[in-house]
C-alpha positions as CSV (number, residue, x, y, z in Angstrom):
1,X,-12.6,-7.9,-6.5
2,X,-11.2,-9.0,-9.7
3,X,-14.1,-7.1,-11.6
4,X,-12.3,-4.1,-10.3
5,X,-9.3,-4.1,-11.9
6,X,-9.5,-4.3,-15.8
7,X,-5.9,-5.8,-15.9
8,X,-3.8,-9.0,-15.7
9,X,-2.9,-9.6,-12.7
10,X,1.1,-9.1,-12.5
11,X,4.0,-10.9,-10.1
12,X,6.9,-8.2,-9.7
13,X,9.9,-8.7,-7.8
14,X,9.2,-6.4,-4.6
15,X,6.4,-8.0,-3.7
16,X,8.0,-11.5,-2.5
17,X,6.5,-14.4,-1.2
18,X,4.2,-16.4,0.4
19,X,1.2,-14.6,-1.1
20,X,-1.7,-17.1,-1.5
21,X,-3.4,-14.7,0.6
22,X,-3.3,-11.5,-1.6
23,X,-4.2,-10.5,-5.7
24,X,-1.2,-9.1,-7.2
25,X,-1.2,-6.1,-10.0
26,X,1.4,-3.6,-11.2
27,X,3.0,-1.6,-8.1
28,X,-0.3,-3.3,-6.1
29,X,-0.8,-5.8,-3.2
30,X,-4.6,-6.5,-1.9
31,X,-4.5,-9.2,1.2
32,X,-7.6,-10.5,2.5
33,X,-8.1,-12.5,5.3
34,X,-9.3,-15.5,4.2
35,X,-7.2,-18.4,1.5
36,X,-6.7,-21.3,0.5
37,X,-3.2,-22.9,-1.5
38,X,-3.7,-21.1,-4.4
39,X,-5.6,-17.7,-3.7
40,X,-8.3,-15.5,-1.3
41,X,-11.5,-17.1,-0.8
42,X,-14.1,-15.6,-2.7
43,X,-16.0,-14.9,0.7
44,X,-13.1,-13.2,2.4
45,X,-12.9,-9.7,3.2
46,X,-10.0,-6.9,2.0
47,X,-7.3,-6.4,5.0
48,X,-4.4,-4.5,3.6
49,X,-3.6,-3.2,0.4
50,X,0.1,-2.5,-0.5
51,X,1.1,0.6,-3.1
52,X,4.7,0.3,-4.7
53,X,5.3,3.0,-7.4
54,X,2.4,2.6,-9.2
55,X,1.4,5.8,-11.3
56,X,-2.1,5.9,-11.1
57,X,-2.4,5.4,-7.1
58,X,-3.3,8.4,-5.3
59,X,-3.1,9.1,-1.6
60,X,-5.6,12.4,0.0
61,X,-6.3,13.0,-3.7
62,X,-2.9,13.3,-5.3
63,X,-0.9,11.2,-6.8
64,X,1.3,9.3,-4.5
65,X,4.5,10.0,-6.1
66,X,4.0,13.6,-5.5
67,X,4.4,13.3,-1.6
68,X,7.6,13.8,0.0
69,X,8.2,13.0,3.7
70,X,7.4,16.4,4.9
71,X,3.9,17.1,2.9
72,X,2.4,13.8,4.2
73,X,3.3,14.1,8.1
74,X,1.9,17.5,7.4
75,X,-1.3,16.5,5.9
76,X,-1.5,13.4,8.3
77,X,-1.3,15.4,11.3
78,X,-3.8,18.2,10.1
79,X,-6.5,15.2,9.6
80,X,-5.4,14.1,13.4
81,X,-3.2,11.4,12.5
82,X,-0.7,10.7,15.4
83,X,2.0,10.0,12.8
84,X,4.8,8.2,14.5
85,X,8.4,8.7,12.7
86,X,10.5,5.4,14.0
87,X,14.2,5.8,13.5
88,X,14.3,4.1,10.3
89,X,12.3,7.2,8.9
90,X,9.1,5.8,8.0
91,X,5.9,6.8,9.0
92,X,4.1,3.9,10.9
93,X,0.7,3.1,13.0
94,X,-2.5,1.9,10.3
95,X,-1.0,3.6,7.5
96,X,2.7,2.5,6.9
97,X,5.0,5.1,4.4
98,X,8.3,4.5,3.2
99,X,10.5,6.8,1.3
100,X,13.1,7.4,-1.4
101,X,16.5,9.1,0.1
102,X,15.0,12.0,-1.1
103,X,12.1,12.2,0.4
104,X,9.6,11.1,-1.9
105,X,7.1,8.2,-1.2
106,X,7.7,5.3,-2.6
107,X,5.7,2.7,-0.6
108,X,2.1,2.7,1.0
109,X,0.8,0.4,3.2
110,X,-3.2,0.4,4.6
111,X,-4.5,-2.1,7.0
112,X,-7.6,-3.2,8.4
């Protein structure tokens, strides 16, 4: 996995603790299910990533920070995605969204 990203790994504050289980980049969290104190096994298998802010991610080929609120339950329910809106106004089931005041995504979680 390391092979795939041609850059230092990075700790940033947002991304907290307890994370022997997960490679840490820029704006970027990959958790995999296998660890041991230090790191993921080199046998163990990609189950979440985590996108915070970082330019270069994309999301349905644009640029995350391009999506507001609105535009991704649209697109998400035209590719029948029962998009679930819990009262803290993020966007939940396998595919976690979290948003600025304004609207615009800020946070992306995938799981396996």
């Amino acid at each position: 996995m390391l092979a795939a990203f041609p850059e230092p790994q990075a700790y940033e504050h947002w991304v907290g603790g307890n994370l022997n289980d997960a490679l840490l980049f820029q704006g970027l969290r990959l958790h995999f299910s296998e660890c041991d104190s230090r790191a993921p096994l080199p046998d163990s298998t990609l189950n979440s990533i985590v996108i915070h802010q970082r330019p270069d991610a994309y999301l349905f080929g644009r640029p995350v920070g391009e999506w507001t609120k609105d535009t991704v339950l649209r697109e998400l329910r035209a590719r029948g995605y029962d998009a679930q809106t819990p009262a803290n106004g993020d966007v939940d089931r396998k595919l976690g969204l979290s948003f600025e005041d304004d609207g615009r995504l800020v946070w992306v979680e995938v799981y396996a």
